[in-house]
C-alpha positions as CSV (number, residue, x, y, z in Angstrom):
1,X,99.7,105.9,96.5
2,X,99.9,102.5,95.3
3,X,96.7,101.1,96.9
4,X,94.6,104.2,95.3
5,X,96.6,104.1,91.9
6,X,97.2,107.6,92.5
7,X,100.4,107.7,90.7
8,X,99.0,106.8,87.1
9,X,96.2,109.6,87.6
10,X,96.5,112.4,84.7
11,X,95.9,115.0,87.6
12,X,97.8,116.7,90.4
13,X,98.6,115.0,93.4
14,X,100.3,117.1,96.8
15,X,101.3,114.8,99.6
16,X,102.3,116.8,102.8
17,X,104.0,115.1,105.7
18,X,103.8,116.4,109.1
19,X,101.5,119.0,109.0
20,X,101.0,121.4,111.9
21,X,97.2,120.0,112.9
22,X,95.6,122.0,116.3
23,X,93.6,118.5,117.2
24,X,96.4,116.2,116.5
25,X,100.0,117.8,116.3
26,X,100.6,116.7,113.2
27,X,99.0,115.5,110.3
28,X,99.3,114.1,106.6
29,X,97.8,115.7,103.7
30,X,97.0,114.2,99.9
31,X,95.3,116.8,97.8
32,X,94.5,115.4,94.7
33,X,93.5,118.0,91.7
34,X,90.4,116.4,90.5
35,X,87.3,114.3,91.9
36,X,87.8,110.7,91.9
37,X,86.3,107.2,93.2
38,X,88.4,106.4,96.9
39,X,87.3,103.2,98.5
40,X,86.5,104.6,102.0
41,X,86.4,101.2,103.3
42,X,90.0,100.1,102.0
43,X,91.3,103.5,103.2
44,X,89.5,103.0,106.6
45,X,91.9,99.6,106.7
46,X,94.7,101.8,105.8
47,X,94.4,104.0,108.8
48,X,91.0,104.5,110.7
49,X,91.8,107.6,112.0
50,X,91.6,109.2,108.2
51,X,88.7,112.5,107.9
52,X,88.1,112.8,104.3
53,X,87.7,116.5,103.5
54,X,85.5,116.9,100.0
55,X,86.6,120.8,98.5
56,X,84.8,122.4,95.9
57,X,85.8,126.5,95.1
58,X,87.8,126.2,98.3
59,X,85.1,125.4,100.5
60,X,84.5,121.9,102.6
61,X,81.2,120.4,101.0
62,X,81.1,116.8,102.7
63,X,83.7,115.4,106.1
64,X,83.7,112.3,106.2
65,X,85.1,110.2,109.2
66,X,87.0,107.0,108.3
67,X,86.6,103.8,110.5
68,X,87.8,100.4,110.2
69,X,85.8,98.2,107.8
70,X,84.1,95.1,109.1
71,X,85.5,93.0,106.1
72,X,87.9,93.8,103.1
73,X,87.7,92.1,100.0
74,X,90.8,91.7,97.4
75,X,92.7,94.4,100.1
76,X,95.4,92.0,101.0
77,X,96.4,88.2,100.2
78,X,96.0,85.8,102.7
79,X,99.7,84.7,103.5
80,X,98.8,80.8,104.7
81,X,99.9,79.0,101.5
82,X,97.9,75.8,102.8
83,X,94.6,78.5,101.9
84,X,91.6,77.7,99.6
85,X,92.9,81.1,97.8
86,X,96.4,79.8,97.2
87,X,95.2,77.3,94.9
88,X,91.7,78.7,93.9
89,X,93.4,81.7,92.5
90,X,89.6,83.1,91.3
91,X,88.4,83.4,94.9
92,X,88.3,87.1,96.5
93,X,90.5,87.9,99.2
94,X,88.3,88.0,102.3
95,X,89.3,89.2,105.2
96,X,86.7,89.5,108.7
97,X,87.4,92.0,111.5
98,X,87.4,89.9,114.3
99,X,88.8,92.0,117.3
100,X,88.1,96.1,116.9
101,X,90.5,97.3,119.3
102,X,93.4,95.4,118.2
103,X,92.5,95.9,114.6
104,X,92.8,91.6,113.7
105,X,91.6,90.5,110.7
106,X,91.2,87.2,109.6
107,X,90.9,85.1,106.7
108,X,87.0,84.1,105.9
109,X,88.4,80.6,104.1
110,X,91.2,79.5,107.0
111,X,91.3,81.9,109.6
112,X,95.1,83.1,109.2
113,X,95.3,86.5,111.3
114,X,96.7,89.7,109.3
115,X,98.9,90.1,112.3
């Protein structure tokens, strides 16, 4: 909710927990009443396993298969406080996927891991 702004939005929003899902047990669910911008790539860093379901007139027009982003930008602040971006407030937030299958970013400027 927070990293979408989807609690300011002048729209519904449903969020279901723990859906009954046939392919994964269970499943969460945000409906959101109205059409909107998502960054796919900072809700790929979220959770790479989302499927984005587009619904017009209760039909699926466009699936769209989340995966993680190579790099995020202004995501997440780099935590070292001996950083370029602790002092040089201006720069972006970069982070570089540097190890897929343990999902490890690290900062572009000093190369602090997320995790």
């Amino acid at each position: 909710m927070n990293y979408f702004g989807l609690n300011e939005l002048d729209c519904q929003v449903a969020i279901i927990t723990n859906a009954k899902s046939e392919k994964s047990g269970r499943k969460d669910i945000i409906k959101i009443d109205k059409e909107i911008e998502i960054d796919f790539e900072k809700l790929g860093f979220i959770d790479a396993n989302v499927t984005v379901n587009v619904v017009k007139n209760g039909e699926i027009i466009q699936k769209k298969k989340l995966a993680l982003p190579d790099r995020i930008v202004n995501v997440v602040k780099c935590k070292n406080p001996r950083c370029i971006t602790s002092v040089e407030r201006e720069l972006d937030q970069i982070f570089i996927l540097t190890d897929r299958v343990n999902n490890v970013y690290r900062c572009k400027y000093c190369e602090m891991s997320l995790k």
